[in-house]
Every structure is written in structure tokens, then in C-alpha cells.
C-alpha positions in Angstrom: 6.3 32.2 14.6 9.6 33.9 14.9 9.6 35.3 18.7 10.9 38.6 17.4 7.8 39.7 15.4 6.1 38.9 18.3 8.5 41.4 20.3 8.3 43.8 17.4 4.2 43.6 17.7 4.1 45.0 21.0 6.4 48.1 20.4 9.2 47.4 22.9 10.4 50.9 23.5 6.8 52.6 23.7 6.2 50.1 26.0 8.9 50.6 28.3 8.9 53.6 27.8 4.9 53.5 29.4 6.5 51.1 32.4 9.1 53.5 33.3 7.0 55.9 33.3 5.0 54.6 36.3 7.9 54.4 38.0 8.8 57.8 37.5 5.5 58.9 38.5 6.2 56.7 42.0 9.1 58.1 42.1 7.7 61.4 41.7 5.1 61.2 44.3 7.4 58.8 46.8 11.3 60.1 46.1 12.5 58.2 49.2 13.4 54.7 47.4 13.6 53.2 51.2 10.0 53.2 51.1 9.2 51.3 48.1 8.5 47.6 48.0 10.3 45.7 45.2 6.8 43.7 44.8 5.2 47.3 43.9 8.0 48.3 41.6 8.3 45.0 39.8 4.3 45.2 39.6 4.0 48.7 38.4 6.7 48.1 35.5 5.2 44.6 34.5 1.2 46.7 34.2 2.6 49.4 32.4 4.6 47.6 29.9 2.1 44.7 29.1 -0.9 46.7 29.0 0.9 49.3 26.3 2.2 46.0 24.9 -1.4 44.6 24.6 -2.9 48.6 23.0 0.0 47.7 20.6 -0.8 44.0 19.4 -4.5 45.1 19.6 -3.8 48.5 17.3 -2.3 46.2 15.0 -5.0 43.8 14.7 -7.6 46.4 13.9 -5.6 48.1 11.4 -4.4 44.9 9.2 -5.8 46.3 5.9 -4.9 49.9 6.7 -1.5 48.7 7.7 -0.9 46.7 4.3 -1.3 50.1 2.9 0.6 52.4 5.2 3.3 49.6 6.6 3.0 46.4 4.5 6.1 45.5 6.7 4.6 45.8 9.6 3.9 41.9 11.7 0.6 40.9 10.7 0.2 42.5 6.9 3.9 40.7 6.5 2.6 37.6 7.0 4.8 36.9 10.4 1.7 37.1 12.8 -1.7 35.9 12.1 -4.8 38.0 13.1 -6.4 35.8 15.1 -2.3 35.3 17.0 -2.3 39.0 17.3 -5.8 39.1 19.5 -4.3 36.1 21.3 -1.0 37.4 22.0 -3.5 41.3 23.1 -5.9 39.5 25.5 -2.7 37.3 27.4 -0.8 40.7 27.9 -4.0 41.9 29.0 -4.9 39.8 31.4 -1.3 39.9 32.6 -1.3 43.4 33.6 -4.8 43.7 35.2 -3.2 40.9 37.4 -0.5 42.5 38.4 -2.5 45.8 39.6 -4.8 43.2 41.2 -1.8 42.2 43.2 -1.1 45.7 43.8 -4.4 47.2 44.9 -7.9 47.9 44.0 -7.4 51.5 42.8 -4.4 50.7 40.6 -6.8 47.8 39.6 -9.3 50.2 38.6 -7.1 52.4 36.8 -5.8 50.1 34.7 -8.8 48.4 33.1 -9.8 52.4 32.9 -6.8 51.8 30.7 -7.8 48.8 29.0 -11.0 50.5 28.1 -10.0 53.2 26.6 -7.4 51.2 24.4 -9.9 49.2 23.1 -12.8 51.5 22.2 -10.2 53.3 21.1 -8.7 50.4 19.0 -12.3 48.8 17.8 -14.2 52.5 17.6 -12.6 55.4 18.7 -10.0 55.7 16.2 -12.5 56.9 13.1 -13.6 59.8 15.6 -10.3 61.6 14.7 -9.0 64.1 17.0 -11.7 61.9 20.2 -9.4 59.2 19.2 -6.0 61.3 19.7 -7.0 61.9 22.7 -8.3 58.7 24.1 -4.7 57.4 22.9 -3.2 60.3 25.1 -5.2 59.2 28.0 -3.4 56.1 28.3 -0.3 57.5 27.8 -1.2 59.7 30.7 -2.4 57.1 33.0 1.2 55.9 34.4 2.2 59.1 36.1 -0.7 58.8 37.8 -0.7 54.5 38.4 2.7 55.4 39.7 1.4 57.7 42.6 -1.3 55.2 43.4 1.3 52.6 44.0 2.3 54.6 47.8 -1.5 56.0 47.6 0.1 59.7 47.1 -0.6 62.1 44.1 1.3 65.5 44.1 1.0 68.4 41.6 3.9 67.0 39.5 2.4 63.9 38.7 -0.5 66.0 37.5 2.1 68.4 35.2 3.6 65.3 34.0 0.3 63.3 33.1 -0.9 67.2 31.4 2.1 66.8 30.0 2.4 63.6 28.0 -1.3 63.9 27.4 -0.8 67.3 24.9 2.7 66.1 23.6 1.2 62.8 22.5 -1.8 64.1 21.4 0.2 66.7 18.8 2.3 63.0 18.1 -1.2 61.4 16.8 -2.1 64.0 15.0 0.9 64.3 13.0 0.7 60.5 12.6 -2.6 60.8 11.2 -0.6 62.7 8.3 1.8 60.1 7.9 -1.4 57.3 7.3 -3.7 59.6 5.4 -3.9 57.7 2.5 -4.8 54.2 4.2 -7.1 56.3 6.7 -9.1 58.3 3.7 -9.5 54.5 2.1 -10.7 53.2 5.1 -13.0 55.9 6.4 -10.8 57.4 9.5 -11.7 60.9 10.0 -7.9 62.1 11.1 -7.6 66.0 11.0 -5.5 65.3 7.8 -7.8 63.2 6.3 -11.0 65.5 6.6 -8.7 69.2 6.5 -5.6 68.3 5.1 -1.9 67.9 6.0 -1.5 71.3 6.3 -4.4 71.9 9.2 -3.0 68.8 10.5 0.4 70.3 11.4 -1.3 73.5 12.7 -2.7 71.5 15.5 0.0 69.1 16.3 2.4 72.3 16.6 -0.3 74.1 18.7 -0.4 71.1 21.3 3.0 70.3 20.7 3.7 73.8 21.8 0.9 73.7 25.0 3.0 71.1 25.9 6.0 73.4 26.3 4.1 76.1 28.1 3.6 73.6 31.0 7.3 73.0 31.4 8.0 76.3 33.2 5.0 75.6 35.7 6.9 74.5 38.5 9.2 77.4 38.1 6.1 79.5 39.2 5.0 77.0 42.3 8.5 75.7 43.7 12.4 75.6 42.9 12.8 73.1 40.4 16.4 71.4 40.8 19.3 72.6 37.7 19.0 68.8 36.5 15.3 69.3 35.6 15.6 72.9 34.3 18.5 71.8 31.9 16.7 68.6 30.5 13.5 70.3 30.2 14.9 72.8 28.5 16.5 70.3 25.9 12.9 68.9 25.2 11.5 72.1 25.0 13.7 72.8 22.4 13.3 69.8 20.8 9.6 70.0 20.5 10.0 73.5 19.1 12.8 72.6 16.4 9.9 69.6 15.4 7.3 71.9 15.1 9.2 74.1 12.8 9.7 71.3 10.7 6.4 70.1 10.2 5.1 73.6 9.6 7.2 74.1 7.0 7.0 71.5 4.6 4.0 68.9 6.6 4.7 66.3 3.5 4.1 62.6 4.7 7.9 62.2 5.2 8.4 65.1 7.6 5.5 63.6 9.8 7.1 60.3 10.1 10.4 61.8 11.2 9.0 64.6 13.4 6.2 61.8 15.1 9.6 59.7 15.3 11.7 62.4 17.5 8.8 62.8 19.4 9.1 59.6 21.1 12.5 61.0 22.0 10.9 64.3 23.0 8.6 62.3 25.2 11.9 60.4 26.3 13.9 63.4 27.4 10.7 64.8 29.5 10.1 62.0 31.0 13.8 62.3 32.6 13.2 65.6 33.6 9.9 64.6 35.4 12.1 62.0 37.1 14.0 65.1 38.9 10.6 67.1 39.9 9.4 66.7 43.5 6.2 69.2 43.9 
């Protein structure tokens, strides 16, 4: 098999996206880089990306016949990866990453088959519970702002903002994704918002956590003196989560949940850069 569906089946950018984002929760709760270790950096990247890596793969595996419907191109209803290489290629990135927090301690170990747990229910079960799904999804997105403070054994307040954070932002991103797949979902009996209320409910709550979110941002306004840098990015995603919302409440057809769940990767991107600049 080509190795590029095989890069393509673990989502490359969410997934480094998810291992820089325990280094900016390290970075976060340890700003002096003197005082990291390059095994703990190296570690903490390799965890976050192969465990998002292995949710990925596994997502993928669980969703083959909803996915011929909703994204025929997509690795394993293409015909590039087999099922049965799919679960493979989940457990080995798996099992890669719970070694690497082994190596790293026994919290972070703990953390991440937390992780791994919620992925998979998530993957095999949770997924048909709707909005519990959403937010078990969230969870793990969460997880690496706090993995990144457990790499110097130090958790501050922002780590906790950002985690909040990403949590809501995410959550509104499965919702509106669950608009995007509602015809492969209905067929296959997952209970989305937009499946059991409609497209139109669905946006409603993605743009209400979308904007909870947002009211967050100006937190550490209120409990420290943020520096310009993260005021100004924040501000950008703010605005950028905003401008999606309006979208999606205007016209919340399937094509203007694809591209507002798209930009809010990018959404997600930009905060995560302004979390890098927050020391609470």
C-alpha cells in the first residue's frame, strides 16, 4: 500500500496539531526552555501525535460504510487501506505512544491511556450517543495542554483555560460535522444533534459553544496582564470563530458545515498560538 494513504489515514495536521499542543501546554506551565529535557519534548510530541494518529486510523475503521457514503474517497472505502490494515496500523500507533509516556512517567502514562480510552469507546460506542460522543472527542483534544504540564509535574490556570478552551471549540466543530455526515449517520443509526433535530438545531449549538469558547478568551484579562502578542492573536480567533458562526447560522446547508468545521481547525490553530504566549 502506497505510504501516503497511510499518512493521509492518520490526519497529519490534526495530529500535529494535538503534539504541539503538548508542547505548548509545557511550555505554558514551564516557559523557561533551559529546563526542559529534549527526551521529554521529543516524548511528549511523539504521544500526542501517534495517539491522535491512532483515534484517526481507528475512526476510520469504524466508520467504513458510513464513510463510503459521506467520503467514498476517504483511505479505506477507496480501496487504498484494508480494514483489517487500518486496526493494524491503530493498535502500532497505539502502542507507540503509551510507550513513550511510559518513558516519560507514570502520570503522563496514565493520562494517556485515559486518552486511549476515551478514543476508543468513543470510536466502537460513544459516537451513536450524539452530543456524549462530541464531547468524549473534545476530551482528548483537551488532554495535551494538560499532558504537557505533567511533563515538568506543573499545572497552572492557563493550561486549564486552554484545555476549557479547545474542549468547547471542538465540541461546537463535531457538532457542526455531525451536519456535514447526517445522511450516512441517519442510515447508520448515529444520533448527531442534526440527525435527531435537524441542521438547523445543530448550528444553534455549535455557534453557542463555539461562542463559550470565545467568552473564555478574555479570562486572563480579569486574573493577570496578558502580553499584546496573545491579546492580538486571540483576538484574531475570536473573530474568526464569530465570522464561522455567522455563517453556519445563516444558511447551516451541508456545504457551509464542511467549510465552517474546516476553518475551525484553523480557528483551533490560531488559539493554540495565542496559548503559546500565556503564562498564568
Amino acid at each position: 500500500m502506497p505510504i501516503r494513504q497511510y499518512i493521509r489515514l492518520l490526519r497529519p495536521v490534526n495530529s500535529s496539531m494535538m503534539g504541539l499542543a503538548v508542547l505548548v501546554g509545557l511550555y505554558m506551565a514551564e516557559p523557561d526552555l533551559n529546563s526542559w529535557t529534549a527526551q521529554n519534548v521529543v516524548l511528549g510530541f511523539i504521544t500526542g501525535f501517534t495517539l491522535t494518529g491512532a483515534s484517526m486510523a481507528l475512526n476510520d475503521y469504524f466508520d467504513r460504510y458510513i464513510d463510503a457514503i459521506n467520503e467514498p474517497g476517504r483511505p479505506i472505502p477507496s480501496g487504498a487501506v484494508s480494514p483489517s490494515q487500518a486496526l493494524v496500523y491503530a493498535v502500532v500507533l497505539s502502542i507507540i505512544g503509551l510507550m513513550a509516556s511510559a518513558f516519560t512517567s507514570i502520570r503522563c502514562l496514565l493520562l494517556a491511556l485515559t486518552s486511549v480510552t476515551l478514543s476508543t469507546v468513543y470510536n466502537s460506542r460513544g459516537k451513536r450517543t450524539g452530543l456524549l460522543g462530541n464531547m468524549m472527542v473534545s476530551g482528548c483534544i483537551a488532554i495535551p495542554f494538560i499532558y504537557g504540564a505533567l511533563l515538568v509535574d506543573r499545572l497552572k490556570i492557563s493550561n486549564l483555560l486552554a484545555a476549557s478552551t479547545a474542549f468547547l471549540s471542538n465540541t461546537g466543530r463535531e457538532v457542526t460535522k455531525g451536519i456535514v455526515d447526517a445522511e450516512g449517520d441517519r442510515k447508520y443509526g448515529i444520533n448527531t444533534i442534526a440527525v435527531k433535530y435537524g441542521g438547523r438545531i445543530a448550528s444553534y449549538v455549535a455557534v453557542a459553544l463555539y461562542l463559550s469558547a470565545v467568552l473564555i478568551t478574555p479570562m486572563p484579562i480579569l486574573i493577570g496582564n496578558p502580553p499584546l502578542g496573545y491579546l492580538l492573536t486571540v483576538a484574531l480567533t475570536d473573530m474568526g470563530f464569530i465570522s464561522s458562526s455567522l455563517i453556519i447560522l445563516k444558511d447551516p446547508s451541508r456545504e457551509n458545515a464542511r467549510k465552517v468545521k474546516n476553518m475551525a481547525v484553523f480557528w483551533m490553530f490560531l488559539g493554540l498560538l495565542a496559548f503559546l504566549q500565556l503564562q498564568l
